[in-house]
N, C-alpha and C positions, 0 to 999 in steps of 0.2 A: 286368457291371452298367452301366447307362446313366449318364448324367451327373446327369438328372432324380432316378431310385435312388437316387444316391450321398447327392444335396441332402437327401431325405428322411430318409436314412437317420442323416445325420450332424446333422437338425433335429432328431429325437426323441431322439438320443441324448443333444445340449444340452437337449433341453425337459423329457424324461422321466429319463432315466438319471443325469442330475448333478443332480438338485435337495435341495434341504436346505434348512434352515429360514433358514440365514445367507442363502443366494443367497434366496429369496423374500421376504428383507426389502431385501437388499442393492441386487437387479437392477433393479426397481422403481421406487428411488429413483434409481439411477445413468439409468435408462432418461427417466425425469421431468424431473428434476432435475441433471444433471449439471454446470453450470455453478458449481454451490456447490462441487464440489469444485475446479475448477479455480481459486477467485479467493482462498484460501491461497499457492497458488505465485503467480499476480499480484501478491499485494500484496507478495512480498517480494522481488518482482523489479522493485518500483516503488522499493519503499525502496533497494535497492541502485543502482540505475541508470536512473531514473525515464525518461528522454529517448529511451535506447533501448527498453528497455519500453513506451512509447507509439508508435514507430516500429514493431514487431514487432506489438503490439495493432490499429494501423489496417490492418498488410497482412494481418494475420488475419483481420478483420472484413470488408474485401475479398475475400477470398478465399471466405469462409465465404458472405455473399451471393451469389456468382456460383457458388458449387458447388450452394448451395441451389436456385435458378435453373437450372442446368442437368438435375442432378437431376431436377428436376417435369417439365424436358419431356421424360428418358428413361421416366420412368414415365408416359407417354402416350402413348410410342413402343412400349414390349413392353409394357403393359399386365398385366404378369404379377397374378394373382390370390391374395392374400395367404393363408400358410398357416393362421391361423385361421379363415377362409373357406372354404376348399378340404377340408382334413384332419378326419378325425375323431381322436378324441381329445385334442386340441390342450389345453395347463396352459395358459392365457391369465390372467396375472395384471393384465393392461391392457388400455386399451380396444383393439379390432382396430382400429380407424381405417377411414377411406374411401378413403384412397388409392393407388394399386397398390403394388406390390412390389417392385419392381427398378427400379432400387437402391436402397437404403436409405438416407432422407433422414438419420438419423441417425449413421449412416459417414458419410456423405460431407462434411458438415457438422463434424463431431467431429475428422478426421485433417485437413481443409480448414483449421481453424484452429488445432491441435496444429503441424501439420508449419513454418511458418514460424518456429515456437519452436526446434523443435528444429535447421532449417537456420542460424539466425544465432543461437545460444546455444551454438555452437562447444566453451565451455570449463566450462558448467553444467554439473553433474549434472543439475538439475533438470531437461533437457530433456528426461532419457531416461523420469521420473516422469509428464510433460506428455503424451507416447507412447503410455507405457499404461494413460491413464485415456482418452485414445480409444477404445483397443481393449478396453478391459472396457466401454464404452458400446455398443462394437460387439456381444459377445458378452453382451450383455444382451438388444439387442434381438431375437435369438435364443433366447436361456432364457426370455423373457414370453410368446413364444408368437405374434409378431406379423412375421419378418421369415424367412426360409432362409437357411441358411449363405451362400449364392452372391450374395444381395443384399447382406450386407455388405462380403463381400470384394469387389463390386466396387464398393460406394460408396466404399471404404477406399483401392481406387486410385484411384478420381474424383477424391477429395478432396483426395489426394496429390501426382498430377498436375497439379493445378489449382494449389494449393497454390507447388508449386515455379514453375509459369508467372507467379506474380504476385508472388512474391521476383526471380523473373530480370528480371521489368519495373521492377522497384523499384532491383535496383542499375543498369540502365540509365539509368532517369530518373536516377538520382543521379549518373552521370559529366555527363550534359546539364546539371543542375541547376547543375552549377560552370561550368559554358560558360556556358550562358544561363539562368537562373533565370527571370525571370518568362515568356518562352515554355513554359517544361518546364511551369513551376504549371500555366499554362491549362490544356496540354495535357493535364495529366494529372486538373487541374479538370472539364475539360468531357467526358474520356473517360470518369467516373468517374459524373458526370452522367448523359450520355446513356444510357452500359449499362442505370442505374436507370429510365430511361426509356423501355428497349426494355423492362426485365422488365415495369413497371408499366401498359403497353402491353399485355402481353399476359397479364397475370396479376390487375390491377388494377380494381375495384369497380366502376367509371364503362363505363358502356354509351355507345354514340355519341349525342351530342348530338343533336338536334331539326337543328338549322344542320348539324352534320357531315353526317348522311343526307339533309338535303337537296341540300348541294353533291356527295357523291357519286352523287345522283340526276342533277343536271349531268352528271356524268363520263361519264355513262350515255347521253346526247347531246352531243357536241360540237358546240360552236358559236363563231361569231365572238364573241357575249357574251351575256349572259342578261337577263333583266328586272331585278332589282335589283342587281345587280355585274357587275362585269366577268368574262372568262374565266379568270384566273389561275388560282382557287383551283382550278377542276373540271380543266385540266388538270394541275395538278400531284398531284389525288387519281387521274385515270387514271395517273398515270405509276408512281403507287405501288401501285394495285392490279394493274395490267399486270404490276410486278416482282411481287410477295407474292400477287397474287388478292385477290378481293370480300369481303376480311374488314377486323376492326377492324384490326388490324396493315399494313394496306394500307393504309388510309387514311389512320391515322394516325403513319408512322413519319417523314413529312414533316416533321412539328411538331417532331419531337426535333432535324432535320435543321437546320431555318432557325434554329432558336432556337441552337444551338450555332454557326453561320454566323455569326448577330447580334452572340452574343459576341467573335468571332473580329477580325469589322470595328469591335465598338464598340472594341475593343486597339487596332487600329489608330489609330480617330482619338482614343480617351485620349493615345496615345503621340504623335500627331504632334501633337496641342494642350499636350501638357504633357510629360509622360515616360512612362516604360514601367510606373512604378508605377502610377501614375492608368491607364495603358489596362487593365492590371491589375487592379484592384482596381471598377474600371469593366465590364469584361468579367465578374467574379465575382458582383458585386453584380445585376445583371440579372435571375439565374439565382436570385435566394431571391429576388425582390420581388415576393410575392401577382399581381399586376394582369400581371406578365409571364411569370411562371413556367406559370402555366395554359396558355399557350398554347405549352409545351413538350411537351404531351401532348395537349389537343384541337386539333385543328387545322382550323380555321376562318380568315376571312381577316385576321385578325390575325397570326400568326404568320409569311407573309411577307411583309406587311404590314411589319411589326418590323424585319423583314433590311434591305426597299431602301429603308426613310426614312434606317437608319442608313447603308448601305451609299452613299445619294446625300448624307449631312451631310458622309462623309466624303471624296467623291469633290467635294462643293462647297471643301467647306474646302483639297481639294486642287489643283482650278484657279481659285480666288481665290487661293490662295498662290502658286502657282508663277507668278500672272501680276505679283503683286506683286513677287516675288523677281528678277522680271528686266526691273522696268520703269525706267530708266535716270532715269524724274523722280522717283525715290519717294527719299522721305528717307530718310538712311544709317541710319538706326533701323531701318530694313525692309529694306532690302537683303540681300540674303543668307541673311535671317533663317530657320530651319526649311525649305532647300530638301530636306536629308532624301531621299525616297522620288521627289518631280518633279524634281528634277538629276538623279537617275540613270536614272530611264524616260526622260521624252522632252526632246530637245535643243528649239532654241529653236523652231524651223522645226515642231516637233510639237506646240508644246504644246496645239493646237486638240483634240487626243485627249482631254484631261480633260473638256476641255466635253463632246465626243463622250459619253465615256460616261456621264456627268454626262445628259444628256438622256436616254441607254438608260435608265439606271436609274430617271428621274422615271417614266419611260414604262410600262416596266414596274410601277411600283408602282401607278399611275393602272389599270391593269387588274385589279389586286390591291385598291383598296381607293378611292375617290373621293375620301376624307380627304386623301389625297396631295397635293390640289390647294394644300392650306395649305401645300407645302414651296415654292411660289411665293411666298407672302405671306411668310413668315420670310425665304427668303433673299433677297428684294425689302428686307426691312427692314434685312437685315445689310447690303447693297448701299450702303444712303444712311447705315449706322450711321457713317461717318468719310468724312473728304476723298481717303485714299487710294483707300478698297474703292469711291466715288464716280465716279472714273474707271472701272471697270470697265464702266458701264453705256454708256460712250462706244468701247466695244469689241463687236466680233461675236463672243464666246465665248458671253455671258449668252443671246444671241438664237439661237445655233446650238444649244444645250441646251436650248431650248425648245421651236424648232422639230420638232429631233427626238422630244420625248416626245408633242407632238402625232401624229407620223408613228407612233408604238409606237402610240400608243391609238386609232390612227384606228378600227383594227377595233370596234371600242364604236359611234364615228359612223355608222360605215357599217349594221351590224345595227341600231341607234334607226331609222337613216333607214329602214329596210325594215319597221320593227314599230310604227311609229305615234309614237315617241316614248319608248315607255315607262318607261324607264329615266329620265328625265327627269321624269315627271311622278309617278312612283315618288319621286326625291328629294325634289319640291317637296310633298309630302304629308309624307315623314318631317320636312323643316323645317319644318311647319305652315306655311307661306307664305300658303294663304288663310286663314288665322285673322286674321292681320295682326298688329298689334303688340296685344301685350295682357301683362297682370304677373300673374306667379303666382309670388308667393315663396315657397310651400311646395316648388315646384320649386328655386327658389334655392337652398335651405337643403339641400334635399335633396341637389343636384351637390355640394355643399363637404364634408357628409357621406361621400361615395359614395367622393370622393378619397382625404381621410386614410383612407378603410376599404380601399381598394384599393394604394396604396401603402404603411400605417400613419401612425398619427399623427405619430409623433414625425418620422420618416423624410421628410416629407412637408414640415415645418414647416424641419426644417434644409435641405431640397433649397433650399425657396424662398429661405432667408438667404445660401448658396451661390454662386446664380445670382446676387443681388443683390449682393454682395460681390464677386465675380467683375468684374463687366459692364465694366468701368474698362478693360481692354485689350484687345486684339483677340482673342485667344483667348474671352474672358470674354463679349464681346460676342456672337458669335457663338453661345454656349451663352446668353444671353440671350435674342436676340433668336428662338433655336429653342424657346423654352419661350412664353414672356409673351405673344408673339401670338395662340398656339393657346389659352393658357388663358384669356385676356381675351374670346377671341369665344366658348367654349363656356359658361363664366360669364356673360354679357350674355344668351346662346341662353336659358339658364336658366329667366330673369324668364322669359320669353315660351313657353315650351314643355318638357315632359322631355327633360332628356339622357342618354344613356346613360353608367354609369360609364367605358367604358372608350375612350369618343371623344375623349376629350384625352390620350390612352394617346402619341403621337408627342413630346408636349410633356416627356414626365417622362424623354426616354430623354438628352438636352440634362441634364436634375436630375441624374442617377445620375453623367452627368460630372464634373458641377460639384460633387455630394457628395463624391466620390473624390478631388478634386485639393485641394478644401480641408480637408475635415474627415476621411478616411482617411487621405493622404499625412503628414497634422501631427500623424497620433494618439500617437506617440511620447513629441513634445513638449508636447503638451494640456497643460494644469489634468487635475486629480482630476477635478473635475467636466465638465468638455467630453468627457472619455475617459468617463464613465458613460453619457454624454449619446450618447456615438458608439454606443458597445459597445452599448446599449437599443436603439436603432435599428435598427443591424443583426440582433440576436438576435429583437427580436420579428419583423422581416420572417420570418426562417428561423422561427421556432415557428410562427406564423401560414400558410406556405407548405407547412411540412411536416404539422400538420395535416387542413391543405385536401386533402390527396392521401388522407388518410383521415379523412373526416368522421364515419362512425359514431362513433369514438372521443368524440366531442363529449356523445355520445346527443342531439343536438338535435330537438326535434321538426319535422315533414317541413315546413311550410311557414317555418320559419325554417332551413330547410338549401339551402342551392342547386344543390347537386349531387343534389337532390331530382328535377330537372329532366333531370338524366343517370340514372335509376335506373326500373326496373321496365318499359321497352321490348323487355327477350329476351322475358322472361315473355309480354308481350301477343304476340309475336310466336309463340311456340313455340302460344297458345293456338287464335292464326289459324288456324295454320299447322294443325293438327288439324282446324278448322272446315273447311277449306279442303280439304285433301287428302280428307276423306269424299263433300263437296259436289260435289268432280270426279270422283266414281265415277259419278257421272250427267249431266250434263253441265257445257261450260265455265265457268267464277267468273272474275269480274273483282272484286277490290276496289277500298275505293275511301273517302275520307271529307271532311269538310267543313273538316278545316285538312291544308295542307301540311307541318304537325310529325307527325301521324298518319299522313298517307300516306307519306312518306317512311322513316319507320321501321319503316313494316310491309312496302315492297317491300326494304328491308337486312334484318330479322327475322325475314318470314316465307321458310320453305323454298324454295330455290329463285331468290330474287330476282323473285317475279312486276313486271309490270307497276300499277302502279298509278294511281290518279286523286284530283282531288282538285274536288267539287262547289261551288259557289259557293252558300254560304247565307246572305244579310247579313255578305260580309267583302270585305276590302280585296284587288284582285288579284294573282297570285302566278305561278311561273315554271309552273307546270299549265296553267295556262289560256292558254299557247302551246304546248300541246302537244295533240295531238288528244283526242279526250274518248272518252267510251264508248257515244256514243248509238249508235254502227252496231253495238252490241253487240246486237243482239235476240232473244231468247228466251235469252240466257246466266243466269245464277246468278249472285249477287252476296253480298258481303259488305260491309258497311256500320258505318264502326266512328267514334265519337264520343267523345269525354273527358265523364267524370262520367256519371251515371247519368239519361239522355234520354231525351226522347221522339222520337220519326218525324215530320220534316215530310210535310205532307199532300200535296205535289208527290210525293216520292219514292215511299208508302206507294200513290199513284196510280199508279205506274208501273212496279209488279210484282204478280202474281197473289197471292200471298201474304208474308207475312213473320213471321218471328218473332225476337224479342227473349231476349237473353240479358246478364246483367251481370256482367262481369269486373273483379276487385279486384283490383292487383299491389300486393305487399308487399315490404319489404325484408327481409333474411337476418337481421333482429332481429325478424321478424313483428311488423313494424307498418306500418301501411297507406299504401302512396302513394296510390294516388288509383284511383277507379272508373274503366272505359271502357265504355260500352251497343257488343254486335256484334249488329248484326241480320243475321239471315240470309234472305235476297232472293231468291226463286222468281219464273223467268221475265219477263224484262224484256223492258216493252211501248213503251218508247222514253219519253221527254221533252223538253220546252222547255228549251229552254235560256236564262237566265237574260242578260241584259244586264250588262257589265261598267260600275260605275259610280263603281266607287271605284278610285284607285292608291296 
């Protein structure tokens, strides 16, 4: 008898030969519901020894997510096809479900968070009770009719396996944990993190942004730098689709990458500006705050963007100190002070290396994001902030870290100088600069809104009292003078034009500092009320953050949802992708549409990665229209696709034999409606004008 045989034979035996009225009520509920049974023994193992019962409870829940996770992607590995599906005859007292067979998410799941009970409850009985209500969950999902004997037993070692790996991580952290405490937290902070941010990556609601598949459409040509940004972002999305390939997991495993990077360097300089709590508590807080947490998982040019501001605050704070520490006229209050991490890299004769890398890093970031340039303007400010950091500017460190960021970003110069400028007249459009000065305070109003909604309110309100209370010493100063300048010129920006929420984004990361060393570090000792005031802040960041990652939950409707913006682009994409593969049974298709958010997501979505274009129809120009167009395309097929439900300008409708109109509706998984797209289907192209660029 085969191995196949055997599964079957010992399915029906559970499904058919033991059934009785008790198991048909009993398996059901264990198979649904299982967790009710297990939180009798919780609760009295809270009552008994609550502390360690919360330490057993968070490695289980760990555990229990990462078996879940791995699980889903072996059932898309054997894709085995579930025996209510498959068999006839099948007692199916529950639903069959949709998703494969092997293994069975509820093995693996059930003995995933059973088994760390039973490894460290050494001298329970109860551990052995915790056991086998796994295994009757197991042997459930076998009597309803929905799983074969072989899927559970191997979810049961998955779960097990898995189970024990994240007990043996847990008493390891805890030998570290006495050596060095707040290194282990991070570590084991940000490890705990990012896993959830590789599953959420690759399991998670949000389709790639508009900006995502545009910058991987970058990736797709490398270049010295692009029309509206620099190179940074595209290469570092080739580097990730190079590793992973041309999916979302490839693009965006970057974002998990800098953002736990972010955290890593803002420890750093929490700890060298104050102590290792504040880098601490600094480094944690990043990671739940709305405005910076998003860009742990999309990954646009924000996200390393985030790394080299902090990566260069703390690489400034580090050759302004070390020049301080050993400059023989500074008063004995400075001397010595915090030489820390520059006494022991570089001797005196080195210390021009901080500047060095101090300019790599401005350089680098200037290529990631232009915003960058304001890290001039703050540390210009911290520069004249006292009579010490004054002498600095009578030194060649401040000017050899400049020089070099210009030498990083030259490549930006060199490609404007070869493309007319554009990049350049691209910004002076997004600053409205020909509008001239003019006052709009419903924009006003709007930036001061946008903040406390991107940071939170409260959160936002103690950052600012932080940094102001702070400012009085040189540490202080410095996380001053990194917030106040950035926020003062995007607020003044205001009056006179929109700003986006998230351009004073470099300002807040100086806040998080300065919230952590005053008002985390002293939560201890608070008032009643300053500890309500703290604990609110924090907690809503984290509510706010963790439901952003699942918005449905909200039910909001689509145009008060933002992530409305990340939803329904596979759909159009799978739709093309049908139009398209028929359309080339006859001859070539080229798509193609009138904004760069459309075309980009239909050459990432539709099959295959086509080439795509993007037409100029009363808009402002874009990185397409340095790229060659479609006019030598003649007599090809085309497909033509527009947001909301259009009509054909009369240029295009001229410039093909025929066409026909079709309107596509993509909905979300609560079927309710994002938003229309018009695809027209385009019969032999007769060529066109091509259009004058006249906006930037």
């Amino acid at each position: 008898m085969s191995l196949p045989e055997l599964d079957k034979l010992l399915f029906f035996f559970v499904n058919q030969d033991l059934r009785n009225s008790f198991f048909d009520i009993v398996m059901p509920f264990l198979t649904r519901r299982a967790y009710f049974v297990f939180l009798p023994f919780l609760a009295w193992l809270f009552i008994k020894d609550w502390k360690k019962t919360l330490t057993i409870l968070v490695i289980s829940f760990a555990s229990l997510l990462l078996a879940d996770w791995i699980a889903n992607t072996f059932k898309l590995y054997f894709q085995r096809i579930r025996p209510c599906k498959e068999l006839e005859g099948v007692r199916l007292l529950v639903g069959c479900g949709k998703a494969f067979s092997m293994p069975s998410n509820h093995a693996v799941n059930a003995f995933a968070f059973a088994t760390p009970f039973f490894l460290m409850l050494k001298k329970e009985k109860v551990r052995y009770i915790v056991l086998a209500i796994a295994a009757l969950v197991c042997f459930s999902r076998v009597y309803v009719g929905v799983h074969y004997p072989s899927d559970v037993v191997a979810g049961a070692l998955l779960g097990v396996l898995l189970a024990i790996s994240a007990v043996k991580i847990h008493g390891r952290a805890s030998v570290h944990y006495k050596e060095n405490p707040f290194p282990t937290v991070l570590f084991v902070f940000l490890a705990a993190v990012s896993l959830f941010r590789i599953y959420y990556i690759l399991n998670g609601p949000l389709d790639l942004s508009p900006d995502e598949a545009h910058y991987w459409e970058w990736s797709r040509r490398p270049d010295l730098s692009y029309y509206s940004k620099g190179p940074m972002i595209a290469y570092l999305i080739y580097l990730g689709t190079s590793l992973f390939g041309d999916n979302v997991f490839g693009i965006r495993i970057m974002a998990a990458v800098f953002s736990a990077f972010s955290s890593i360097f803002l420890y750093f300089l929490g700890r060298r500006l104050y102590d290792e709590q504040t880098g601490l508590y600094s480094a944690i807080l990043i990671q739940i705050i709305p405005l910076f947490s998003v860009f742990g998982v999309v990954f646009t040019i924000d996200s390393p963007f985030i790394f080299f501001w902090i990566l260069s605050m703390f690489l400034f704070y580090k050759a302004v100190n070390f020049e301080t520490i050993n400059d023989t006229t500074a008063p004995a209050s400075e001397k010595g002070a915090k030489r820390g991490f520059a006494g022991n890299i570089w001797s005196n004769e080195l210390s021009i290396g901080a500047w060095l890398l101090l300019g790599m890093s401005i350089g680098l970031g200037l290529l990631t994001k232009y915003t960058m340039a304001l890290f001039y303007v703050c540390s210009f400010f911290y520069l004249l902030s006292s009579k010490e950091s004054r002498r600095l500017l009578m030194t060649k460190g401040p000017y050899i870290a400049l020089f070099i960021s210009f030498v990083v970003f030259s490549p930006v110069i060199i490609w404007n100088a070869g493309h007319d400028w554009v990049t350049f007249r691209h910004t002076a459009g997004q600053a409205h600069i020909a509008e001239g000065l003019q006052l709009i305070p419903g924009s006003f109003l709007e930036f001061l809104a946008s903040q406390a909604g991107v940071i939170t309110p409260l959160l936002f309100v103690l950052m600012a009292i932080s940094v102001w209370r702070l400012r009085k010493n040189r540490e202080g100063r410095l996380l001053f003078c990194f917030l106040v300048p950035i926020f003062v010129f995007f607020l003044l920006k205001s009056i006179q034009a929109k700003v986006q929420a998230n351009w004073a984004l470099p300002g807040y990361i100086a806040g998080v500092v300065a919230f952590a060393a005053l008002y985390m570090k002293g939560f201890p000792s608070a008032g009643n009320v300053k500890k309500i005031l703290i604990a609110a802040s924090v907690l809503l960041s984290l509510v706010v953050t963790s439901v952003a990652h699942y918005p449905s939950t909200l039910g909001l409707p689509v145009k008060f949802d933002p992530s409305a913006r990340l939803d329904g682009w596979r759909e159009l994409g799978e739709e093309v992708s049908v139009i398209y593969g028929q359309m080339s049974l006859k001859r070539p298709v080229f798509i193609f549409s009138d904004r760069y958010q459309v075309s980009s997501e239909l050459a990432f979505y539709v099959k295959g990665h086509p080439v795509t274009y993007c037409i100029n129809i009363n808009r402002r120009m874009n990185q397409y229209d340095l790229w060659p167009g479609f006019n030598a395309l003649l007599h090809y097929d085309a497909i033509f696709v527009r947001s909301g439900n259009s009509r054909l300008p009369e240029d295009i409708a001229s410039a093909f034999r025929q066409v026909e109109k079709k309107v596509f509706t993509a909905y979300t998984k609560r079927h309710v409606k994002i938003r229309d797209y018009t695809i027209f289907m385009c019969y032999d192209f007769k060529g066109m004008k091509e259009r004058k660029q006249e906006r930037f």
